[in-house]
C-alpha positions as CSV (number, residue, x, y, z in Angstrom):
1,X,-21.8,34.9,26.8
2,X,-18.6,37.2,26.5
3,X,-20.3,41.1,25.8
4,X,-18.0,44.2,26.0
5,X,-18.1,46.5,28.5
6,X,-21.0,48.7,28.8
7,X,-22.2,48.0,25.6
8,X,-25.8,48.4,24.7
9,X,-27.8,49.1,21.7
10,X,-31.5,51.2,21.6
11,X,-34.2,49.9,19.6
12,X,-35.8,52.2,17.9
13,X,-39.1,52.5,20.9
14,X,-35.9,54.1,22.8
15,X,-35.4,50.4,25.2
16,X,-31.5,49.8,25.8
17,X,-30.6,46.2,25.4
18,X,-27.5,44.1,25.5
19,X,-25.8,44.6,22.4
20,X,-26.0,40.8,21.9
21,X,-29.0,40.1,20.6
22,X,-29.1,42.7,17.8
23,X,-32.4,43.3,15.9
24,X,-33.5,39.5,15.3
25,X,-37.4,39.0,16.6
26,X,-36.4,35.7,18.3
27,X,-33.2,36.7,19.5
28,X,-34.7,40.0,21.3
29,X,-37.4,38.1,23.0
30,X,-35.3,35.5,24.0
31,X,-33.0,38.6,25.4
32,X,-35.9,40.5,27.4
33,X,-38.0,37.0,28.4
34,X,-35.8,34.1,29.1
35,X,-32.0,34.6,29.1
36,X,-31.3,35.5,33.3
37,X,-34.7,34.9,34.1
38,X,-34.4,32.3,37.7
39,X,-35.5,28.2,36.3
40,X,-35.7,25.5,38.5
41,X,-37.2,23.1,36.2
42,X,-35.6,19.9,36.1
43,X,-36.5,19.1,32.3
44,X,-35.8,22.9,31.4
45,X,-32.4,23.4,33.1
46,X,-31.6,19.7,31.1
47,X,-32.8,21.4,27.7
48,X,-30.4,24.5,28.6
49,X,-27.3,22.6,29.3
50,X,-27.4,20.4,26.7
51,X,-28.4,23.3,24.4
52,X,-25.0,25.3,25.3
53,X,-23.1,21.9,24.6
54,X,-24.9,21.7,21.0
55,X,-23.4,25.7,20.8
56,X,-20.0,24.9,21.3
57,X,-18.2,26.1,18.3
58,X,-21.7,28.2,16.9
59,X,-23.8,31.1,17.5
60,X,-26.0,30.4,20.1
61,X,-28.6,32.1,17.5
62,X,-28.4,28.6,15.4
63,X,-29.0,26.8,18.5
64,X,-32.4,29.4,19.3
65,X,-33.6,28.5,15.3
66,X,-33.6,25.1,15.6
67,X,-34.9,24.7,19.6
68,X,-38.3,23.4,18.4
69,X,-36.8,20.9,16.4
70,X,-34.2,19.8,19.3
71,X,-37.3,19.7,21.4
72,X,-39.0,17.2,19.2
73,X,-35.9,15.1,18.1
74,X,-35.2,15.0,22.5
75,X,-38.6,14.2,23.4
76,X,-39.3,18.0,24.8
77,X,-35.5,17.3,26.4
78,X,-37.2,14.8,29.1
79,X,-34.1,12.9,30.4
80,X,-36.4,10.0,31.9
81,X,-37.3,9.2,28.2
82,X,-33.6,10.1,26.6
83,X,-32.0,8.1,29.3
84,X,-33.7,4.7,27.3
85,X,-32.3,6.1,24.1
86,X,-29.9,3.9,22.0
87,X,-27.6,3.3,18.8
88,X,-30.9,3.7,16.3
89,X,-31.9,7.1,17.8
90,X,-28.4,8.0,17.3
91,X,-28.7,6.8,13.8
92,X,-31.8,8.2,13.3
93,X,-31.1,12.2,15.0
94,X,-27.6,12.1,12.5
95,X,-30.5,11.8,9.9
96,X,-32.1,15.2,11.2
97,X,-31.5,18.2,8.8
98,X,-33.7,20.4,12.0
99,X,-30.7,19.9,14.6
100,X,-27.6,19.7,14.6
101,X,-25.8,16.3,13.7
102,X,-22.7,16.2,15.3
103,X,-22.5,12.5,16.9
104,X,-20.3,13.3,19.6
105,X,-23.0,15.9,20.8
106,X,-26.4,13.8,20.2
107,X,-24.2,10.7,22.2
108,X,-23.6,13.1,25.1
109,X,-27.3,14.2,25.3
110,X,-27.9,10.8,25.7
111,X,-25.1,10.0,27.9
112,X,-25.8,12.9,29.9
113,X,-29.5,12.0,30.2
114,X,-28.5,9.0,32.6
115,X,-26.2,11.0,34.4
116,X,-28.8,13.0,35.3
117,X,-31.2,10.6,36.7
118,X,-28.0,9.3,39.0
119,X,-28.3,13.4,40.0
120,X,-31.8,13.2,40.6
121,X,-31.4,10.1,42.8
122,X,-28.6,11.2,44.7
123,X,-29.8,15.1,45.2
124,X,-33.4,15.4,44.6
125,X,-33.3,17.2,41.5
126,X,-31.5,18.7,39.1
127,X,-32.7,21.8,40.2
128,X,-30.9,21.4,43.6
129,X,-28.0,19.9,42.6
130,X,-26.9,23.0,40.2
131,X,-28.4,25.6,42.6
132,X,-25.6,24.5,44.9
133,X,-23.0,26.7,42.6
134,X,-24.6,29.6,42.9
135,X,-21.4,32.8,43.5
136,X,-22.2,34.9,46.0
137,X,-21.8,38.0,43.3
138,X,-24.5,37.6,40.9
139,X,-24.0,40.3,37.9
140,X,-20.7,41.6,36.7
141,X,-20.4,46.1,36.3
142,X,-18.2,45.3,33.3
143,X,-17.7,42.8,30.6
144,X,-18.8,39.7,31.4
145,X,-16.1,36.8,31.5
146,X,-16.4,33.3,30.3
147,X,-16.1,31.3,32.9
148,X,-15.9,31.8,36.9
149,X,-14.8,29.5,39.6
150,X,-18.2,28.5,40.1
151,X,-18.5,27.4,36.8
152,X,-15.3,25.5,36.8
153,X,-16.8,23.7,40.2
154,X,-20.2,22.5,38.5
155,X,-18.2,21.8,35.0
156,X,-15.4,19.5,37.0
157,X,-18.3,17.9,39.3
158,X,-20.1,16.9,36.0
159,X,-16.9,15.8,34.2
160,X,-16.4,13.6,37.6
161,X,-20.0,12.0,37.4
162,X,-19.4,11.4,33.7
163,X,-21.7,14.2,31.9
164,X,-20.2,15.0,28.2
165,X,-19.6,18.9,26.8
166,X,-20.0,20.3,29.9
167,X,-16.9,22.3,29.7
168,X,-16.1,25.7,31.9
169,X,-17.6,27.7,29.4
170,X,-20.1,25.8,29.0
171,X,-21.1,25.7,32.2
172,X,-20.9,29.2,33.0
173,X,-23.3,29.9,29.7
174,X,-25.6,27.8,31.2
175,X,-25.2,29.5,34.8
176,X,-25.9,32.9,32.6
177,X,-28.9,31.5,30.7
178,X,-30.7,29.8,33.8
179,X,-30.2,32.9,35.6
180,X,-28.1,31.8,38.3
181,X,-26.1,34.9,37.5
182,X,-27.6,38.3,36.1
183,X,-25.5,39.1,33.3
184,X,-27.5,41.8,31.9
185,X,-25.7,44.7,31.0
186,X,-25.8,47.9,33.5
187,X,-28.3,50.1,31.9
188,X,-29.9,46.9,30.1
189,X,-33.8,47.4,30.5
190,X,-34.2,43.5,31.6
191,X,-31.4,44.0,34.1
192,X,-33.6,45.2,36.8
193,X,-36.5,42.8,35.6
194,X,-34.2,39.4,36.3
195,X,-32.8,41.2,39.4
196,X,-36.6,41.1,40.9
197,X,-37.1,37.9,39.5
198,X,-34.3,36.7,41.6
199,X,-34.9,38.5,44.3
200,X,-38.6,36.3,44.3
201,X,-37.4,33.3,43.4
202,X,-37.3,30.7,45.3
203,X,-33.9,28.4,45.9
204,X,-34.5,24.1,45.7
């Protein structure tokens, strides 16, 4: 997400965060636990990136309230099981007062579903395929853009297989939130936390 320059907010133990999150319980934990933190989970990295589609055009603090009940209406965001999904769960998630009902985006989740498991088929995983777009930078010193040309790769590699709401800026919120990218603010207190966690983690 977009954040000013050098912006930070302390809480009132004296820990400098990213300005972002503001004072909300769930938004602070998701801020100092989660958001950066390395994932190569195939069914978590497919709950983020259809997560940051459902954002598009809210606060991604909407999206964090109702994540429990996306998990249950998307069966924990399992793309094997969303992949079967048909008109009648579309009918029946447009019915859901816990997530959002925009058909356009509950159709992509589904479309995007089968699009994965032609991902997992050709690459692997998931996990592999997106890894791939990694930048060779992995934190910005100042404000933090929108999108990269990175995330304009994966976005036009997923328009090209057919994945739905997967624009650029899309795709780079999900690079941020995955934590291919360490977006923490300089002077954030997680900053150095994700930057071990990357150093540790891994690559599919």
């Amino acid at each position: 997400m977009p954040v000013p320059p050098n912006t930070l907010q302390i809480d009132s133990h004296g820990t400098p965060r990213c300005w972002w999150c503001g004072d909300d319980a769930q938004y602070v934990t998701y801020h100092d636990h989660e958001w950066g933190q390395p994932v190569d989970d195939d069914i978590r990295l497919f709950e983020k990136i259809c997560l940051e589609g459902f954002q598009a055009g809210l606060s991604w603090l909407t999206i964090l309230r109702k994540r429990e009940n996306f998990r249950q209406a998307f069966a924990g965001f399992d793309f094997r099981v969303i992949a079967n999904m048909g008109e009648a769960d579309t009918q029946r998630l447009l019915t859901d007062a816990g997530i959002v009902r925009h058909r356009g985006k509950i159709e992509a989740t589904i479309n995007n579903a089968r699009r994965a498991l032609e991902v997992v088929e050709e690459a692997g995983s998931l996990a592999r395929f997106v890894w791939k777009f990694e930048p060779a930078s992995s934190q910005w010193d100042a404000a933090c853009p929108t999108t990269t040309p990175e995330a304009k790769a994966l976005s036009k590699d997923l328009k090209r297989r057919g994945w739905r709401f997967v624009g650029p800026t899309t795709a780079y919120a999900f690079m941020q939130a995955m934590g291919m990218v360490n977006d923490h603010l300089p002077g954030c207190a997680t900053r150095e936390v994700v930057d071990a966690a990357r150093r540790q983690f891994q690559r599919p």
